[in-house]
C-alpha positions, -999 to +999 in steps of 0.1 A: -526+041-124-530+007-144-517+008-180-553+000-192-566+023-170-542+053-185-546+038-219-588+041-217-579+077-208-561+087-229-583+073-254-614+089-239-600+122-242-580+120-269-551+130-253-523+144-273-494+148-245-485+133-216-457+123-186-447+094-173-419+079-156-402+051-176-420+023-156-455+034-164-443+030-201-429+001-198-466-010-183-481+010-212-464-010-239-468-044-222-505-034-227-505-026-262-490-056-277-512-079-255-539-061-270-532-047-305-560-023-316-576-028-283-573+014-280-580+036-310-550+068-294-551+105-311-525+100-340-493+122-334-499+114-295-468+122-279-452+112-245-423+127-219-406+102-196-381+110-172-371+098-138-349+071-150-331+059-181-355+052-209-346+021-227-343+024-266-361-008-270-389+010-253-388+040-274-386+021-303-422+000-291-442+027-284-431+042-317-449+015-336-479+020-317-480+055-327-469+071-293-436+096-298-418+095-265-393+127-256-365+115-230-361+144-205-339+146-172-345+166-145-343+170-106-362+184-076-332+214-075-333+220-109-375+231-107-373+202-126-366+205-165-324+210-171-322+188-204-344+173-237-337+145-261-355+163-293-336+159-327-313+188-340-325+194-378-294+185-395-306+146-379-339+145-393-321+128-423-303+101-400-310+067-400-334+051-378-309+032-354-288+066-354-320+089-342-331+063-316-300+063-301-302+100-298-336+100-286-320+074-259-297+098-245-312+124-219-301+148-241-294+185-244-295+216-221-326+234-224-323+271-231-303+290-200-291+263-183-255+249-181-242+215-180-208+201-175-185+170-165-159+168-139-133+144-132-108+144-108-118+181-103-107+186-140-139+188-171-137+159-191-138+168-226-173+168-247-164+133-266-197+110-259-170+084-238-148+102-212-172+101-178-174+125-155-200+136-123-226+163-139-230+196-124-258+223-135-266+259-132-290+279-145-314+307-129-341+279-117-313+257-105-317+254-069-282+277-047-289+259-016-310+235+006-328+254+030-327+243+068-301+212+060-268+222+062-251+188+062-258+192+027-248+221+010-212+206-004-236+200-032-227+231-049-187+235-062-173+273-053-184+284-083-220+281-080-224+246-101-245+221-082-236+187-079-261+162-099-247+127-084-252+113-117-225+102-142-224+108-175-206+115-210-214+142-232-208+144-269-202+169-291-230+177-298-242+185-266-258+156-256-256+134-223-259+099-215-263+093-180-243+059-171-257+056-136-254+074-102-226+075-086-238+055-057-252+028-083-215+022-103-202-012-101-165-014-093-151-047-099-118-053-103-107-022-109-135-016-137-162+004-136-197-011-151-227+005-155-255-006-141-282+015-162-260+003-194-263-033-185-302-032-172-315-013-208-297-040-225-317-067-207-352-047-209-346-053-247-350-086-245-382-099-257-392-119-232-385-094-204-406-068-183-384-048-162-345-055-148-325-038-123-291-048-119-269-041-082-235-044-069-233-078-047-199-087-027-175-107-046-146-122-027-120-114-052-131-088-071-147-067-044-182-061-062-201-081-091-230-071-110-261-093-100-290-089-131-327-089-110-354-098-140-387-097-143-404-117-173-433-108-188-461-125-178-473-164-196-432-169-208-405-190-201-373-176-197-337-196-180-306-171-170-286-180-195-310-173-216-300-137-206-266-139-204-263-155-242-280-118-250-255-099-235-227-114-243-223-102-278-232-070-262-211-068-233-173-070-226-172-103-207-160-086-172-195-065-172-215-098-177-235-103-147-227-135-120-260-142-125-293-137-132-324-141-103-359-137-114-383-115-091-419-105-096-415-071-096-389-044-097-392-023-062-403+014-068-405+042-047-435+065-039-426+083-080-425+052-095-386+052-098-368+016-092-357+015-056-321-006-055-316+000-023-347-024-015-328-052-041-292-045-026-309-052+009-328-082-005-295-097-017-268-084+005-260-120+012-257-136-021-229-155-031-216-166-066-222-203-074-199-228-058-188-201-033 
């Protein structure tokens, strides 16, 4: 499942939809600006990722090379579809930078399932910044696990089920997840987002793919540590990616520091795997400790 090798098929075939988790497009759009006209695709071809957060800086690439990419979300327990990032009419007339950051988001429910945020046991309110754990229902949302009963606290007394991830939702409907709960950063009392912080660094030009992981900070309990992969032939320093986010960051979300590794880690679906990179560096210490 090589880019090129998905790329050649989908040009043989002239394919006109298809899936992929947010890595394989990453892969996919690495491919096409190494080799511009390299593929002749079927105009209007559009693509679904889910699985992870979809960087805008990746929605916005494959857009020039003709591919329309639809973020969904989804789980295993809800059979999988609960939400899509299409366009409501009234934003057809948007500008750019305002639909791109819609089509960011994993959007709205699909028809006849339910989505809400709790905090504290309380729903947060529908204003795209409060966050707050998302819970589903809907008649294809799984009611229980079969066989595993350490794990049925999943689902509230009221028959919502228990997502693990984070969000906000706006008015209009729409949610951003910020991360799963066991991915947040606590660090002095803040909370940072590691999903927020690693799309921010995948729109760096000169990077491939970036994960970034809570690492053990003597004062401030937990720092975020930025792992980067460069695309291939560049040079890149850590400061180089630091002076990126700053403008973009509030300086306590910075990361310490910035390591570069080959590759992300992925499990078998092709998701990033932090528990291999928070293994990897469950010993790392900020400079001059």
């Amino acid at each position: 499942a090589d880019p090129e090798g998905l790329l050649d098929l989908m040009a043989s075939e002239r394919v006109t939809l298809t899936n992929g988790v947010p890595t394989i497009w990453i892969g996919i759009l690495d491919a096409l600006e190494k080799n511009p006209g390299r593929w002749k695709l079927r105009p209007g071809l559009r693509g679904a990722g889910a699985g992870t957060a979809m960087p805008e800086s990746v929605i916005r690439g494959l857009d020039k090379h003709g591919i329309s990419i639809i973020h969904l979300w989804g789980m295993t327990e809800t059979t999988p579809l609960a939400t899509a990032a299409t366009l409501c009419g009234a934003m057809e007339d948007w500008p750019d930078d305002q639909k791109f950051a819609v089509r960011a988001t994993q959007g709205r429910p699909v028809p006849l399932v339910d989505l809400r945020a709790v905090s504290g046991g309380k729903e947060v309110p529908w204003d795209g910044k409060t966050i707050g754990e998302l819970q589903v229902r809907g008649p294809w949302v799984a009611g229980s696990y079969y066989n595993f009963p350490e794990s049925q606290n999943r689902w509230t007394d009221d028959g919502w089920f228990d997502t693990g991830d984070v969000v906000t939702i706006d008015p209009q409907g729409y949610i951003r997840i910020t991360d799963r709960s066991k991915d947040l950063i606590k660090s002095g009392g803040e909370w940072i987002s590691s999903i927020d912080v690693e799309t921010m660094i995948m729109g760096h030009p000169k990077v491939l793919e970036a994960a970034v992981i809570a690492v053990p900070h003597p004062r401030w309990v937990e720092r975020p540590l930025a792992c980067v992969v460069p695309k291939p032939g560049v040079t890149l320093e850590p400061q180089e990616i630091i002076e990126y986010l700053r403008p973009r960051l509030a300086k306590w979300a910075l990361p310490d520091d910035v390591v570069f590794i080959e590759a992300v880690p992925k499990t078998s679906v092709g998701k990033f795997d932090k528990k291999v990179l928070r293994e990897r560096f469950k010993d790392w210490r900020p400079k001059g400790d």
